[in-house]
MARVEX-414274 format. One record per residue (C-alpha): residue number from 1; residue in three letters; x, y, z. Coordinates in steps of 0.25 Angstrom, whole numbers. Example, Ala and Ser with C-alpha at 12.3 -4.5 7.8 and 13.67 -1.06 7.14 Angstrom:
REC   n res  east north    up
REC   1 ala    49   -18    31
REC   2 ser    55    -4    29
This chain:
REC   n res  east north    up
REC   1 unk     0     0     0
REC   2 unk     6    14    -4
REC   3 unk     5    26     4
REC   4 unk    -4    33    -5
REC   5 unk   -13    21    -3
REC   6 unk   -10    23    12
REC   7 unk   -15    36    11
REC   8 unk   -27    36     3
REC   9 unk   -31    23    13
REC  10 unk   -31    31    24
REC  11 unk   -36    43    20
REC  12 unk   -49    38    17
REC  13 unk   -50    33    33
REC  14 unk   -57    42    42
REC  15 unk   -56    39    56
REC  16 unk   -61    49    64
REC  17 unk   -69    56    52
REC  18 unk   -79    48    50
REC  19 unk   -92    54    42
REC  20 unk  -101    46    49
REC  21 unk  -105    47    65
REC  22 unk   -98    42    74
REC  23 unk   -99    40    89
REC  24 unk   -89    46    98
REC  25 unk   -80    38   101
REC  26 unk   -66    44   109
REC  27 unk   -57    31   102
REC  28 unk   -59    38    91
REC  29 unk   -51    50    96
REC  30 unk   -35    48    96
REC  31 unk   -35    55   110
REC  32 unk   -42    41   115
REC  33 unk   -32    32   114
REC  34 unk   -20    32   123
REC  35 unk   -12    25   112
REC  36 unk   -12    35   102
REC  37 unk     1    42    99
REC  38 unk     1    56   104
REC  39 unk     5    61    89
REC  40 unk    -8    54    84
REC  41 unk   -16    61    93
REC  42 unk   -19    73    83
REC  43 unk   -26    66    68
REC  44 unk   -22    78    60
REC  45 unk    -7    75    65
REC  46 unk     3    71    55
REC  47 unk    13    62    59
REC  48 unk    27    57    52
REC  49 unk    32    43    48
REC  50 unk    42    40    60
REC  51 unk    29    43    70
REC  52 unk    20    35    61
REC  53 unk    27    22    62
REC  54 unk    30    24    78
REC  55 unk    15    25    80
REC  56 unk    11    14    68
REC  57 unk    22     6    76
REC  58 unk    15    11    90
REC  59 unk     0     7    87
REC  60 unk     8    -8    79
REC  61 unk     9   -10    94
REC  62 unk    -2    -9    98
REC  63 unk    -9   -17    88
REC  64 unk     1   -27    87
REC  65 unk    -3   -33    99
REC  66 unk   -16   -41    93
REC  67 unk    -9   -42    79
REC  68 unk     4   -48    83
REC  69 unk     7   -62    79
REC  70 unk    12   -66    93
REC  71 unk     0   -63   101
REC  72 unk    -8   -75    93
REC  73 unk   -21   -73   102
REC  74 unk   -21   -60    96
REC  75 unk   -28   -66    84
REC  76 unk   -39   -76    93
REC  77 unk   -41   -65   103
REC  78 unk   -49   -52   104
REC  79 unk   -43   -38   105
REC  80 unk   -56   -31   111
REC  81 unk   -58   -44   120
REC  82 unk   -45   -47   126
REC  83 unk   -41   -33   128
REC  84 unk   -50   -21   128
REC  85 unk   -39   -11   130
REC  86 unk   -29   -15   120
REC  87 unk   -43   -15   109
REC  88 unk   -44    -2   113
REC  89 unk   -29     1   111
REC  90 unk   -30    -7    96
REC  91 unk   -40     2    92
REC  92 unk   -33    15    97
REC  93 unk   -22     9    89
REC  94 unk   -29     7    76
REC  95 unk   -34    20    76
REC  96 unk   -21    27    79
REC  97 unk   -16    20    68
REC  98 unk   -26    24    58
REC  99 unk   -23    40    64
REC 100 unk    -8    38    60
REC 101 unk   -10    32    46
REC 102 unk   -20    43    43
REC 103 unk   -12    54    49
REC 104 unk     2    48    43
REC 105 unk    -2    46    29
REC 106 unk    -7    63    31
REC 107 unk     7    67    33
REC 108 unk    18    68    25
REC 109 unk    27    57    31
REC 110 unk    18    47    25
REC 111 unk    22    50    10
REC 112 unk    38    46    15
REC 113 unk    41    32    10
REC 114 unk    46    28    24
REC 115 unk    33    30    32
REC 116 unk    26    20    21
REC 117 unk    29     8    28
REC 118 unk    23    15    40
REC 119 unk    11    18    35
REC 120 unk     7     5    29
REC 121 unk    11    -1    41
REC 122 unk     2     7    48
REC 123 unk    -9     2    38
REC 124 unk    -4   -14    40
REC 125 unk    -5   -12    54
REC 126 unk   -22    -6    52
REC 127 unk   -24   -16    43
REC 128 unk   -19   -27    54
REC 129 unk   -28   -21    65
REC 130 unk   -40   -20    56
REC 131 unk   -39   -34    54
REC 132 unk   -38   -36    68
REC 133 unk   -50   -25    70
REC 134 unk   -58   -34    60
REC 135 unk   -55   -46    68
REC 136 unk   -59   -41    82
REC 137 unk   -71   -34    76
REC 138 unk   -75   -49    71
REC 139 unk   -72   -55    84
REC 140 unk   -81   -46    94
REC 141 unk   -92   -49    82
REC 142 unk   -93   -62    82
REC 143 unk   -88   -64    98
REC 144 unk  -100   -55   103
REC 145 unk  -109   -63    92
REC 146 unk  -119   -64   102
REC 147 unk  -118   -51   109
REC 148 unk  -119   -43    98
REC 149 unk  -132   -50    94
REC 150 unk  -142   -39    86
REC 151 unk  -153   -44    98
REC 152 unk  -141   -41   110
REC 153 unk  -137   -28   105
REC 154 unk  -152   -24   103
REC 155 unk  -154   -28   116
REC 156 unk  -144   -22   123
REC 157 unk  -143    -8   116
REC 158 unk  -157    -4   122
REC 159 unk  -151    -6   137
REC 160 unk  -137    -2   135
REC 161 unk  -126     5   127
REC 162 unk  -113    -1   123
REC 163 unk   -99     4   126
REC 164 unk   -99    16   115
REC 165 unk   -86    22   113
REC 166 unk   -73    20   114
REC 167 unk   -70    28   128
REC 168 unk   -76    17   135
REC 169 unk   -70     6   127
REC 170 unk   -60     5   139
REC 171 unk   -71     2   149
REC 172 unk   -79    -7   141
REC 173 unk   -75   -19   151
REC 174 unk   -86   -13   161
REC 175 unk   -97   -14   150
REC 176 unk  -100   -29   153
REC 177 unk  -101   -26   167
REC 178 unk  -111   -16   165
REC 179 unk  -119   -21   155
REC 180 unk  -116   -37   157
REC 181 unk  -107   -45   152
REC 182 unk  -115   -49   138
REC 183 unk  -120   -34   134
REC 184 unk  -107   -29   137
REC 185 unk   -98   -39   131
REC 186 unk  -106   -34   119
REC 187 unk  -106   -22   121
REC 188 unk   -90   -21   122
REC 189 unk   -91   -29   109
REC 190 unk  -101   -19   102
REC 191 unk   -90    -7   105
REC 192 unk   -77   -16   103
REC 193 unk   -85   -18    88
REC 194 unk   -89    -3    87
REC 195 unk   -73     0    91
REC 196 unk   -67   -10    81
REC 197 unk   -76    -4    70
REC 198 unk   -73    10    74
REC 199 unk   -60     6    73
REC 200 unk   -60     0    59
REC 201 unk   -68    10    51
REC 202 unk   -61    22    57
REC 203 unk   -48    15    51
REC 204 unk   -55    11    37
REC 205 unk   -57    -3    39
REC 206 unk   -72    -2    40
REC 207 unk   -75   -12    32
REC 208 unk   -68   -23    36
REC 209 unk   -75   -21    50
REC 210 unk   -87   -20    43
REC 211 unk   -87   -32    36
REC 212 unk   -86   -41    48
REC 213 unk   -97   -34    57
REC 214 unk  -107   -36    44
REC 215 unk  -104   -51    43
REC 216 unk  -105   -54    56
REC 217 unk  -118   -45    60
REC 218 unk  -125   -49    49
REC 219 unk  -125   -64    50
REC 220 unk  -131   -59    63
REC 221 unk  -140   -53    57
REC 222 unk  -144   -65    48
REC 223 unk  -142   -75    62
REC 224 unk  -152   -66    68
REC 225 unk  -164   -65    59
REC 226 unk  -161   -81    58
REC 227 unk  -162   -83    73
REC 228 unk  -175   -75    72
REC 229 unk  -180   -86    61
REC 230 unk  -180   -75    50
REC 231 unk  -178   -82    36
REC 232 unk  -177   -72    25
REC 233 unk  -185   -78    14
REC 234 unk  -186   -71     1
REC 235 unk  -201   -65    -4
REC 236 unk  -203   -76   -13
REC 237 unk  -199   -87     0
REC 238 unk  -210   -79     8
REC 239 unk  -221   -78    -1
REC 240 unk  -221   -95    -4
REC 241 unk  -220   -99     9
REC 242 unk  -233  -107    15
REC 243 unk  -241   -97    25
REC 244 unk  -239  -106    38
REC 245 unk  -223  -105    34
REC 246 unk  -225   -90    32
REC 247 unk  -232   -87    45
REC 248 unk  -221   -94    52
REC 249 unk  -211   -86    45
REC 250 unk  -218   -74    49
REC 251 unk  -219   -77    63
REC 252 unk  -206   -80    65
REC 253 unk  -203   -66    57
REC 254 unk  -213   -60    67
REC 255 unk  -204   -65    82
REC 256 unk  -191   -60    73
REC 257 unk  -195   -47    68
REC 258 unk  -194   -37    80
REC 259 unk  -179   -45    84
REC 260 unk  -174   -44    70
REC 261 unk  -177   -29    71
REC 262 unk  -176   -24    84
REC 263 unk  -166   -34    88
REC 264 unk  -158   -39    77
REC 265 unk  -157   -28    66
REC 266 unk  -157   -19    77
REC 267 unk  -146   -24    87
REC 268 unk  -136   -24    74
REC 269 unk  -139   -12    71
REC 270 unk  -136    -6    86
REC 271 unk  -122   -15    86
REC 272 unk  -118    -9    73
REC 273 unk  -121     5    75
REC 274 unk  -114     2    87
REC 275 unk  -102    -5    80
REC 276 unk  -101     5    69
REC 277 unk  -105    18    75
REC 278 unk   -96    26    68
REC 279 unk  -101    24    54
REC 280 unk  -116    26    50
REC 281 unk  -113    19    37
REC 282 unk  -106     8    41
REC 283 unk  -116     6    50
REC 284 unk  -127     7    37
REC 285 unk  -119    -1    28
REC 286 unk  -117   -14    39
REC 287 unk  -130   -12    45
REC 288 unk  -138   -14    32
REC 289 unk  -128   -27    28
REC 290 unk  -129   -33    40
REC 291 unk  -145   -31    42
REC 292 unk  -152   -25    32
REC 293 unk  -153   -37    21
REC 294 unk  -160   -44    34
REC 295 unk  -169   -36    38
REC 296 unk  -175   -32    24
REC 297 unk  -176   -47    23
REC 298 unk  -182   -48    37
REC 299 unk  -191   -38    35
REC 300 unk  -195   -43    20
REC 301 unk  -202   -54    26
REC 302 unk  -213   -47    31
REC 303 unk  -216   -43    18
REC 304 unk  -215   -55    11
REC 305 unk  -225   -60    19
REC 306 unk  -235   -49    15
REC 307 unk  -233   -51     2
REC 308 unk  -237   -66     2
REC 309 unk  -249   -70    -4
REC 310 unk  -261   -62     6
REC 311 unk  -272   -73    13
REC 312 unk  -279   -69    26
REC 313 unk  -272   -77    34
REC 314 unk  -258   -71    34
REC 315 unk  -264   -56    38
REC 316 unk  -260   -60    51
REC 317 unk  -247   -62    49
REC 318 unk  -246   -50    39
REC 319 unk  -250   -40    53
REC 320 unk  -241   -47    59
REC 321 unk  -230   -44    51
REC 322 unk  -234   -30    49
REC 323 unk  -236   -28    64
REC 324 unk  -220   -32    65
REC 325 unk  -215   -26    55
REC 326 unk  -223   -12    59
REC 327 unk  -217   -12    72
REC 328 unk  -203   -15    64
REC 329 unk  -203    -1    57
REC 330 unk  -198     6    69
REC 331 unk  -188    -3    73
REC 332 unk  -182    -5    59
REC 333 unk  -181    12    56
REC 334 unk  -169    14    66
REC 335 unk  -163     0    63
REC 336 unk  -163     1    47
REC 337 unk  -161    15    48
REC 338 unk  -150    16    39
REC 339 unk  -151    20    25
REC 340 unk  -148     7    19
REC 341 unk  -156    -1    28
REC 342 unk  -168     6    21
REC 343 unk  -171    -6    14
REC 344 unk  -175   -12    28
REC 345 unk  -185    -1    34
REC 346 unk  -191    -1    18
REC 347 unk  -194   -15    19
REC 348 unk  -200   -16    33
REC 349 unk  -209    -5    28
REC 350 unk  -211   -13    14
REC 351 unk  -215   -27    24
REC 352 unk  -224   -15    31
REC 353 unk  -233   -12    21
REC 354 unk  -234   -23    12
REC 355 unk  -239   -29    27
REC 356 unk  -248   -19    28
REC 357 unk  -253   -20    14
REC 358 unk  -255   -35    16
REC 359 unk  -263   -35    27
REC 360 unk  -272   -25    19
REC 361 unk  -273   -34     8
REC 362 unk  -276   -46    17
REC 363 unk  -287   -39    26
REC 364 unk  -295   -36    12
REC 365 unk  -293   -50     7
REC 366 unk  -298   -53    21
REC 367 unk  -311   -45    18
REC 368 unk  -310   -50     4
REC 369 unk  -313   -65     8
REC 370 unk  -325   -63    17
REC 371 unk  -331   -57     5
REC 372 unk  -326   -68    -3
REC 373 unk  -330   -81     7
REC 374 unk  -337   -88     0
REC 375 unk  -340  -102     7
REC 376 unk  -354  -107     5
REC 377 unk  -355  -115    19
REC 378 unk  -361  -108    30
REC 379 unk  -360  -114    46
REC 380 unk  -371  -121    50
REC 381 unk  -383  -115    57
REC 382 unk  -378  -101    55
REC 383 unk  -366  -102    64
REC 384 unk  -354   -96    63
REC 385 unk  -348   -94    48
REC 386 unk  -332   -99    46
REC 387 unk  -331   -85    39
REC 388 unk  -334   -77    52
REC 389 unk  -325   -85    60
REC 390 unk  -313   -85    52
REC 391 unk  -316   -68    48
REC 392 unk  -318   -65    62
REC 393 unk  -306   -72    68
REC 394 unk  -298   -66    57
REC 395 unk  -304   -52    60
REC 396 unk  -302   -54    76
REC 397 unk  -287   -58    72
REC 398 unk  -284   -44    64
REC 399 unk  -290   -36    75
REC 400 unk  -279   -40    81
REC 401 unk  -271   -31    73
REC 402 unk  -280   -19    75
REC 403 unk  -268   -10    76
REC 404 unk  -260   -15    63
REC 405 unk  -271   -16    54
REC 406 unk  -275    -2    58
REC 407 unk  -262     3    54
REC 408 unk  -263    -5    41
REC 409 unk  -275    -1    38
REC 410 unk  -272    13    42
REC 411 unk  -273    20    28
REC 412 unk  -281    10    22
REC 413 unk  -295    11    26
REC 414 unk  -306     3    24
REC 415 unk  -314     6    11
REC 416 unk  -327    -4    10
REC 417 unk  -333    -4    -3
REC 418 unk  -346     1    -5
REC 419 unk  -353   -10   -11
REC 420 unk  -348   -20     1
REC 421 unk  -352    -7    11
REC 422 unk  -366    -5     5
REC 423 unk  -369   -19     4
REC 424 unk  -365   -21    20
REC 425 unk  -373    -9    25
REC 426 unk  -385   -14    18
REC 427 unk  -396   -15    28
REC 428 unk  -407   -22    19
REC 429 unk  -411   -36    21
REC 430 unk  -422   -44    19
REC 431 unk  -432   -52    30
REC 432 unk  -427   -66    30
REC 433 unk  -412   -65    26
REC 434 unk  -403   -58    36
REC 435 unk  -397   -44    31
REC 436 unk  -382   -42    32
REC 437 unk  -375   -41    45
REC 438 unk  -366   -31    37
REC 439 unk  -377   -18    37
REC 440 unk  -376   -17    52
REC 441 unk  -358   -21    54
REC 442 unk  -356    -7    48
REC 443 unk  -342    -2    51
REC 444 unk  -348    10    55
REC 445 unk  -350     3    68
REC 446 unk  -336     3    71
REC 447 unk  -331    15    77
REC 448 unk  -315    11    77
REC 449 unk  -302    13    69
REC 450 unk  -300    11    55
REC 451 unk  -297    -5    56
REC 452 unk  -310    -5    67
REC 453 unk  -318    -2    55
REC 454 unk  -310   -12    44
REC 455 unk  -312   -23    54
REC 456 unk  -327   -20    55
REC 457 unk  -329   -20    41
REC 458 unk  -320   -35    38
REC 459 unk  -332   -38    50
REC 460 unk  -343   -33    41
REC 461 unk  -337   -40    28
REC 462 unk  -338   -53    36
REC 463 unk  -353   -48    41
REC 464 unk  -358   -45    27
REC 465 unk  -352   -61    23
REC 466 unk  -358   -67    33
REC 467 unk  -371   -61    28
REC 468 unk  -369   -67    15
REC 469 unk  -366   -82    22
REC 470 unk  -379   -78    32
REC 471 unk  -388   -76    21
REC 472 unk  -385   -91    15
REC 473 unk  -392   -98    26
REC 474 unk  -406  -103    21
REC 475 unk  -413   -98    34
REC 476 unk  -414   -84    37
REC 477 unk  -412   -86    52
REC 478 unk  -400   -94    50
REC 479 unk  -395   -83    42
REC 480 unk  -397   -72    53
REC 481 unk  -393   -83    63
REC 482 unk  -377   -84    53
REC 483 unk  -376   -69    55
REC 484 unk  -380   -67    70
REC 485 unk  -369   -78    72
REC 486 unk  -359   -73    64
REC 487 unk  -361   -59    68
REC 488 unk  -361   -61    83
REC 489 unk  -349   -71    81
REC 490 unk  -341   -57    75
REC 491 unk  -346   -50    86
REC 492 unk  -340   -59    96
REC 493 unk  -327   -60    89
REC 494 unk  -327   -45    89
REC 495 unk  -330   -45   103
REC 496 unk  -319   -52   106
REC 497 unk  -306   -48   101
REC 498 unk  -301   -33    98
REC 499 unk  -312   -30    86
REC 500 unk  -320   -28    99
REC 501 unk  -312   -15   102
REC 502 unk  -312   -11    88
REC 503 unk  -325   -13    81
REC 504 unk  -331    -7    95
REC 505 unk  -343   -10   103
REC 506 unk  -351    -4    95
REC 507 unk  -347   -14    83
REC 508 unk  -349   -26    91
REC 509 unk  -362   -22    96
REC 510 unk  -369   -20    84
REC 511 unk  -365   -33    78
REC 512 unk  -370   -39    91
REC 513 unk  -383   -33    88
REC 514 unk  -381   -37    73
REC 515 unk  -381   -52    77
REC 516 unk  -391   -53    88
REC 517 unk  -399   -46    76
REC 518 unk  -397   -57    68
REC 519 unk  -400   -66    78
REC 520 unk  -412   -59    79
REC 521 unk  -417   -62    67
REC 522 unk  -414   -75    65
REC 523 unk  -423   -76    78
REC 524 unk  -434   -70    68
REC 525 unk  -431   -76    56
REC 526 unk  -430   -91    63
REC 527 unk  -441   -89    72
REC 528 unk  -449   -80    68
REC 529 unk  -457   -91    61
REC 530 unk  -460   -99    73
REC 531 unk  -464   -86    80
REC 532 unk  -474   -82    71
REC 533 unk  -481   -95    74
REC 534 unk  -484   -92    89
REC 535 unk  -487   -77    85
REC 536 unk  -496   -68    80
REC 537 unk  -511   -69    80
REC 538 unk  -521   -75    87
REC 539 unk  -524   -89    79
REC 540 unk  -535  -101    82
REC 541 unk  -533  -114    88
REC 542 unk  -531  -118    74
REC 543 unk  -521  -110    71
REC 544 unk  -514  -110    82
REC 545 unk  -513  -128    81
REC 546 unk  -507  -124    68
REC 547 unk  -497  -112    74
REC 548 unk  -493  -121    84
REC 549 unk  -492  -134    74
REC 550 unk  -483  -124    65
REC 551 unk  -474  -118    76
REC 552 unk  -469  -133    80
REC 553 unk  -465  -134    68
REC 554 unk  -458  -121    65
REC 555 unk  -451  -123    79
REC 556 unk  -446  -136    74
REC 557 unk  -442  -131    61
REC 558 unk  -436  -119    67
REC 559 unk  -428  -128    77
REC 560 unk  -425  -138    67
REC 561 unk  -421  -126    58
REC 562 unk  -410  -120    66
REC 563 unk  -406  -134    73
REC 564 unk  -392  -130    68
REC 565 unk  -392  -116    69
REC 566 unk  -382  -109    77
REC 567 unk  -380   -96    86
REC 568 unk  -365   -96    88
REC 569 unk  -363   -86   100
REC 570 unk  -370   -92   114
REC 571 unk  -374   -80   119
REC 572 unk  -385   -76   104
REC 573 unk  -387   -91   105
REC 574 unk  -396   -88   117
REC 575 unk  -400   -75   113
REC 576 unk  -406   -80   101
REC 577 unk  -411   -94   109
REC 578 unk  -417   -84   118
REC 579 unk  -422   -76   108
REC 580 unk  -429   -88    99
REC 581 unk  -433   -91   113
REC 582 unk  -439   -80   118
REC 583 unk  -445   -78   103
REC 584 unk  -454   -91   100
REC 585 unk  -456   -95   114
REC 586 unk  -464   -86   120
REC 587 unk  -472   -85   109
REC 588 unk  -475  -100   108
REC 589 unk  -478   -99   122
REC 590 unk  -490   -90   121
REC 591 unk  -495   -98   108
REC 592 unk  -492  -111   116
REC 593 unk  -500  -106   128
REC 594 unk  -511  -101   120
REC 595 unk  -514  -113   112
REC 596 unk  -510  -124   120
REC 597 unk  -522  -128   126
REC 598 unk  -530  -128   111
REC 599 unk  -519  -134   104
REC 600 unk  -517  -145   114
REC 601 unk  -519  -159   108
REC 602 unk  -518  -154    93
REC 603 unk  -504  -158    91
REC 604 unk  -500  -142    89
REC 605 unk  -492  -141   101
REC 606 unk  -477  -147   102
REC 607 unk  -471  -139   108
REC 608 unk  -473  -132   122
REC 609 unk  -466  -116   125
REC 610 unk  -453  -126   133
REC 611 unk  -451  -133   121
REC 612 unk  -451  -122   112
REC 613 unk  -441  -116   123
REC 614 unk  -432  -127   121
REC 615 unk  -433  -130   106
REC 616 unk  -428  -113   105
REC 617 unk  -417  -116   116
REC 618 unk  -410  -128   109
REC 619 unk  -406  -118    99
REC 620 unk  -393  -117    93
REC 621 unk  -389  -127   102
REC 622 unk  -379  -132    93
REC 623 unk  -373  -118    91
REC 624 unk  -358  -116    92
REC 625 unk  -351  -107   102
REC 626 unk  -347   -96    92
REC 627 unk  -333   -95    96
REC 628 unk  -331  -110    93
REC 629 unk  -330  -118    80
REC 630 unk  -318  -114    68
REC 631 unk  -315  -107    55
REC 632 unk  -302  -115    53
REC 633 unk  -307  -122    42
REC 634 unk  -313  -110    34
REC 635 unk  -306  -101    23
REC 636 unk  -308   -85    20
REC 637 unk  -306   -82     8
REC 638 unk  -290   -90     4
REC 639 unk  -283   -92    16
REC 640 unk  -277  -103    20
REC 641 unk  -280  -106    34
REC 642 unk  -291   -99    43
REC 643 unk  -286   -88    53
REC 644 unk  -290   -89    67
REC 645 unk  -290   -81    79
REC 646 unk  -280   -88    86
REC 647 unk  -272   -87    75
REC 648 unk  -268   -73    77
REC 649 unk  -255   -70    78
REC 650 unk  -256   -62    90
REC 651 unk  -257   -76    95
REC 652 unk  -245   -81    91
């Protein structure tokens, strides 16, 4: 190497003139080192060849101690873990050297031909403590492995501060007393790192110091997203994965997704920005190879999954994700906050909305299926129909995430088309056929947020179906008796989980009122027959034989009739037993009592007042509890398996 290269080497050094901020740090200043040579201590000094090579010889000394081949352990053993004083000396030393070099190749002396040898020397001898630099750097990295875990230094950095200057680089054999052994062992690590890398850079070999902290860090980094049971998979892998595969993945994604970021991503960037405070691009450049690959892959999947094929089911999972990734955002600003890391917060907004679109998309095919069910089999006696159960436990579910489907919805609000609305609020409706439930659930009667008023109308969509079903029953009374079961069965599923709060009371009341209304009339419709034969004007004995002949038998066809017939909830079941009851019965008492005597011994009379009690109390008897019985085998729309309540994740 020639003096000029020398020279134009060292000129392009800039120890202590660094653009970039740097902490104060008083080893940077000459003064701090006791083993500086007084005619160093001035920068702007000059000095001749013959004081050049006393003091390249001076600092040789010093550094010769952990370089020379007779002290073999030199090359197994640590600098900064055998002795801390003579680490601090080696440093002093380096950048004494590097002061001289610069200050030598200023001066004059340094175009003579006798103070070449000198000065490449002088560059031999930084080349050999860079290596040995390199070296300790590499040791305390991987020695410390476990120490300087992302998830130990996050931990530790909300509770404590480690050692962050070089003043106290002399006392740092009291920080493990203080702290304990295991924070301060790595925190003596962290500024033995930060030291050596001051070092390193200040002297031109940044790169080299570089290079070993990203290899190591970064198959951190890679351990640690393993650890958490993240597999990077591509789009394509996502998108033909089965769903019960993909909801594993997710949830394992969901348990790793706050440690990845405020832990993992988060702790390396607190250890490099300790490690290499003194440069705001170096610490860009290492933090955006060592984490930023990762974390976009990290934060692609939730993405991935939102742009699978849609299906009911998986909106579940889809809040979930969002929920995550929304109370990400925050944390991942000041971590990725660097200008090349952009590519990180831009995708943790990109798996933000397409989640929010998603779950959009999946609510309306939601709605789009009840319209669209089209199954031709309705529950026996006017029970309970599969489509309730399975859209109510699905509606009670998304309550659950009142707050983030507000916020999803937030500038979307709900437009209902006019022709569905007029047809909804249409109050007409004929004698014998029960009008729809729809005209009396107006969203008007909810008095809450934006999404209280969404979550009505998907109610009155499912209200306005089960119209239609209603209305394929043969018998009128079972029809009214279908909609008084379905509607009090939505009721009570309101009443009981947190559509209560947001529909209101007001809500809930009036459709309580809708379905003992329709209880009502299947009271009038089914029975009203029977009444009119022990009603009305007075009649002669003739008549009355053939009243009496004809009420036996509409009682027995009546009873016969609704044999099968349910009232799902116990507490109508008796309000309408007690109704029927309190209908026919005192009627056919006064008729019984009036023509008893007359009609005795014709035949007419089969039935005394107790009987006809007992024939109205059995009843619905083989009526279901309306909580009980399944939707698991019943499909909406194309999903592939049914979603239950005790399926929500909130469970999980």
């Amino acid at each position: 190497m020639t003096i000029k290269d020398l020279r134009r080497l060292l000129s392009s050094y800039s120890f202590g003139h660094h653009h970039h901020h740097r902490r104060p740090s008083s080893a940077s200043s000459p003064a701090s080192s006791p083993h500086t040579p007084p005619l160093l201590l001035q920068q702007q000094q000059l000095i001749t060849g013959g004081v050049m090579k006393d003091h390249v010889a001076a600092i040789e000394a010093i550094l010769a101690r952990w370089e020379s081949d007779a002290a073999a352990y030199a090359k197994s053993s640590s600098l900064f873990h055998d002795d801390r004083a003579q680490a601090r000396e080696y440093l002093a030393a380096v950048r004494d050297l590097q002061r001289a070099m610069l200050s030598f190749v200023s001066s004059d002396a340094a175009s003579e031909s006798s103070s070449h040898a000198t000065l490449i020397h002088a560059q031999t001898l930084m080349q050999t403590a860079m290596r040995r630099l390199e070296k300790e750097f590499s040791q305390i990295l991987a020695a410390n492995r476990d120490r300087l875990e992302p998830e130990s230094v996050s931990a530790r950095s909300s509770t404590h501060s480690s050692v962050s200057n070089d003043a106290e680089y002399d006392d740092v054999g009291g920080v493990g007393d203080s702290m304990g052994d295991v924070e301060g062992a790595a925190a003596i690590a962290m500024d033995d790192l930060h030291a050596i890398a001051e070092t390193m850079i200040s002297v031109g070999y940044g790169k080299e110091c570089v290079k070993v902290y990203k290899v190591l860090r970064k198959s951190i980094v890679d351990e640690g997203l393993y650890r958490l049971g993240f597999e990077r998979l591509s789009p394509s892998q996502v998108h033909k994965l089965d769903w019960q595969v993909l909801e594993l993945k997710i949830r394992s994604w969901l348990g790793a997704s706050r440690v990845a970021v405020s832990t993992l991503f988060s702790g390396e960037r607190i250890l490099l920005d300790h490690v290499f405070a003194s440069s705001d691009s170096i610490r860009e450049a290492v933090f955006t190879d060592i984490s930023g690959d990762a974390a976009v892959q990290f934060l692609r999947f939730p993405e991935s999954v939102a742009k699978c094929k849609r299906s009911t089911e998986k909106m579940f999972r889809i809040l979930d994700l969002y929920e995550a990734v929304s109370e990400l955002l925050p944390e991942i600003e000041p971590v990725f906050s660097f200008v090349s890391t952009a590519a990180v917060r831009d995708q943790a907004l990109a798996a933000y909305s397409k989640l929010a679109e998603t779950a959009r998309a999946i609510l309306a095919d939601f709605e789009a299926a009840i319209h669209k069910e089209h199954s031709k089999s309705l529950p026996p006696g006017g029970g309970i129909h599969p489509l309730t159960r399975h859209a109510m436990d699905y509606v009670m579910t998304l309550a659950e995430y009142e707050s983030t489907l507000a916020e999803i919805f937030a500038d979307f609000p709900l437009q209902t088309p006019s022709f569905l609305t007029d047809f909804f609020f249409d109050s007409s409706h004929s004698e014998t056929r029960p009008a729809s439930p729809a005209f009396s659930a107006s969203i008007d009667d909810c008095h809450g947020s934006e999404i209280a008023v969404r979550f009505a109308w998907l109610i009155l969509v499912l209200l306005c179906k089960l119209d239609r079903k209603a209305a394929a029953y043969r018998d009128a009374g079972l029809s009214y008796l279908s909609l008084a079961n379905n509607l009090q069965y939505i009721v009570n599923k309101v009443r009981s989980c947190r559509l209560r709060g947001m529909l209101g009371e007001e809500w809930t009341a009036r459709h309580a009122a809708k379905a003992r209304q329709h209880a009502a009339e299947y009271e009038r419709v089914a029975w009203g027959k029977v009444l009119a034969l022990v009603t009305g004007e007075e009649v002669s004995p003739s008549e009355a034989q053939g009243r009496m002949r004809a009420f036996n038998a509409a009682l027995e066809e009546a009873c016969a009739a609704q044999a099968g017939w349910v009232v799902a909830d116990a507490e109508m079941r008796e309000e309408v037993r007690a109704a029927v009851r309190g209908m026919v019965l005192p009627a056919y008492r006064g008729f019984y009592e009036q023509w008893r005597v007359v009609l005795e011994g014709s035949g007419a009379v089969r039935f005394s007042p107790e009987e006809v009690r007992d024939r109205v109390a059995e009843l619905f008897d083989g009526s279901p509890d309306s909580g009980s019985g399944s939707c698991s085998s019943y499909r909406l729309g194309s999903d592939s398996s049914s979603v239950r309540s005790e399926a929500s994740p909130r469970a999980v």
